[in-house]
N, C-alpha and C positions, 0 to 999 in steps of 0.2 A: 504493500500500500504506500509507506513510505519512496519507493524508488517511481513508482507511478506520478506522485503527488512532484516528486523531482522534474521528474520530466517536463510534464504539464508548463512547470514554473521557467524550464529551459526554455520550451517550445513559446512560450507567451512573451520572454522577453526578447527572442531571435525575432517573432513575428513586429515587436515593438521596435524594435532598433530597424529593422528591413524597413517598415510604414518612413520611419526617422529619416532614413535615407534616402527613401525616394521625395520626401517632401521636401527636402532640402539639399542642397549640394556644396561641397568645401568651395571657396574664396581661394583660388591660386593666383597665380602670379598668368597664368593665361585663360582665367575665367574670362565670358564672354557674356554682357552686360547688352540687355536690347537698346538698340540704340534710341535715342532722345533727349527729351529734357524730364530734367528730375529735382522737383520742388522741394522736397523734404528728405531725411537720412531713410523715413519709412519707408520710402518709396525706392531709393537705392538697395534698402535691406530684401524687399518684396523684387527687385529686379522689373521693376512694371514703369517705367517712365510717364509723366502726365501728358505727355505728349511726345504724341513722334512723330522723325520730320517731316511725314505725309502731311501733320494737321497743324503746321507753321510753316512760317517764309520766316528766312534765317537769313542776314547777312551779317560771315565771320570769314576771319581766313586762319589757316594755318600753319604750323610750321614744322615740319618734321625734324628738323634739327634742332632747334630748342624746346621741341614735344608740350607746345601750348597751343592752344586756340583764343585767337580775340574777336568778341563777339562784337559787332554794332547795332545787331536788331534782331529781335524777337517779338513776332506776332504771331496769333494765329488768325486762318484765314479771311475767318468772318472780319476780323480787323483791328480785333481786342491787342493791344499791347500785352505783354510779358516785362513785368520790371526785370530788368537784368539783375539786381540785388537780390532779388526773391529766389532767383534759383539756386540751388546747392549744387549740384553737376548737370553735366552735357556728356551723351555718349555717343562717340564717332569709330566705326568700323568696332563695337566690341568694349571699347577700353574708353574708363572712366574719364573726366576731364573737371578736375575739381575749381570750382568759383576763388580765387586767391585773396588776400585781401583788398579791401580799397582802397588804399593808400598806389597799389597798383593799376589802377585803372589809369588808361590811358587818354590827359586831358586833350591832346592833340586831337587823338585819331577817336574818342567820344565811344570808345571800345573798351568791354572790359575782359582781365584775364584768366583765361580757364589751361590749368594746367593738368598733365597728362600725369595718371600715377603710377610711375616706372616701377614699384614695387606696389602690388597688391596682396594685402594678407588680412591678421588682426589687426597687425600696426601697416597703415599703407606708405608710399614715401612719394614725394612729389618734389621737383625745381623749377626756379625759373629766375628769368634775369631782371635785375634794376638799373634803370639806367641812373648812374650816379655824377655829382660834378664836385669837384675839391678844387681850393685853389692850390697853385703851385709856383713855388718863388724862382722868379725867373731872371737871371744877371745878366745885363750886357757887360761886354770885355772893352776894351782899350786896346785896336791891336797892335799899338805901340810899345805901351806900358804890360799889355796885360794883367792891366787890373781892370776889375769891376768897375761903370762909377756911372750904373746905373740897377736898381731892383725894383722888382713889380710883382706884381701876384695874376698869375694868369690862370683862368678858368682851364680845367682837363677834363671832357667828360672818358668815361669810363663805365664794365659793366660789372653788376657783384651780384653773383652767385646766390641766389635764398633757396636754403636747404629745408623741407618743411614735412612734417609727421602727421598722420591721419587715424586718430583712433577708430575701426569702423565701429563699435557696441555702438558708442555715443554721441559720434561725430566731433570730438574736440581735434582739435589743428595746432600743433607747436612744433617753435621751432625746432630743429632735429639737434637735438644737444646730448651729450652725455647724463645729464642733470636729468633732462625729461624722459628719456627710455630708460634709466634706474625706476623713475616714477612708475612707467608705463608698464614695466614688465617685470616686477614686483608680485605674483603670481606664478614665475619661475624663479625659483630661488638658488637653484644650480646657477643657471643664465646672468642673474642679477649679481651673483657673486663675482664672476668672469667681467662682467660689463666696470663692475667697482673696482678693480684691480686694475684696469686697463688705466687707473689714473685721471685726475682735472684736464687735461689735454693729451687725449687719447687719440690714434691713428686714425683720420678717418675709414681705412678700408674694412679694419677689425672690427669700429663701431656700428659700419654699415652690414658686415659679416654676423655682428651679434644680433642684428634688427633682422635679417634674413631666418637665424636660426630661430629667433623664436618663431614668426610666423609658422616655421617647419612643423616645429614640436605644439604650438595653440592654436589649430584653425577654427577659422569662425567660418558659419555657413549660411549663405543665401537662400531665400526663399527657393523653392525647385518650381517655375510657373512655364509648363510646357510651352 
């Protein structure tokens, strides 16, 4: 009776965990995300976008080398506008394209930045460039003397690099630091020992190697919506 009442209890949870899996599917690094727009983290979680591009007129461009899209208009057909601020992602051939901050919006070009998430897991990873401007002290010579006997400060623009982290459970966004994935991956505590040792200015390639491994070892899963 006892080995009966076993079974039963195997066979119920293999039947649970099967239902589990078919209703949902692991988040990798080549999940494939229908493409659209997607208003909320819900909506991303569920893989169902509020709109896809049949039911909008979209004007963005992209760029495959710095793996952003800048959007200048969202509407759909009927006519109704889409606040650009409102939405949380864009999905282009599959792969997420996360809303960046405002401060990155482009006052020129009246387009805002949606960046591509080159690492998808629990923790996602996302980049993108700013364009930056510093002054810089600039000498004329004497080419007699060779001396200076004149300085100024001349404008240099320049691009810098914003390295950025994606919680998917809850959707928080920080910068990609060693400080914030101690935070973040503080539920592996092997991991989180490894990540602490690496020191206050750690390699990027190891800290980007220890945000891989944990996705490895803690996947999170997607709605499964045939």
């Amino acid at each position: 009776m006892m080995k009966q009442a076993t079974l039963a209890i195997v066979l119920f949870m293999t039947a649970v965990a099967t239902r589990a899996q078919s209703d949902s599917l692991m988040l990798t690094k080549n999940f494939q995300f229908k493409d659209g727009v997607y208003l909320s983290l819900d909506a991303l979680h569920r893989n169902t976008p509020d709109f896809t591009w049949e039911d909008v007129e979209a004007v963005l461009t992209t760029s495959a080398r710095a793996f952003v899209a800048k959007v200048a208009l969202l509407k759909v057909k009927s006519g109704t506008p889409i606040a650009l601020h409102s939405v949380l992602a864009i999905a282009l051939e599959g792969v997420p394209y996360l809303r960046v901050a405002d401060e990155t919006v482009s006052k020129h070009e009246q387009a805002v930045v949606f960046a591509g998430l080159k690492v998808r897991g629990k923790i996602a990873y996302f980049a993108y460039e700013r364009d930056t401007t510093e002054l810089v002290e600039i000498s004329a010579y004497n080419p007699l003397t060779k001396k200076p006997f004149r300085k100024g400060n001349v404008p240099v623009k320049s691009s810098l690099t914003i390295e950025k982290i994606f919680y998917f459970p809850n959707g928080r966004v920080a910068d990609f630091t060693r400080e914030k994935l101690l935070e973040w991956i503080s539920d592996d505590r092997q991991l989180w020992n490894t990540v602490n040792e690496l020191g206050p200015e750690p390699d990027r390639e190891k800290l980007f190697k220890c945000l891989l491994i944990y996705d490895d070892r803690n996947p999170f899963y997607i709605t499964n919506n045939p």
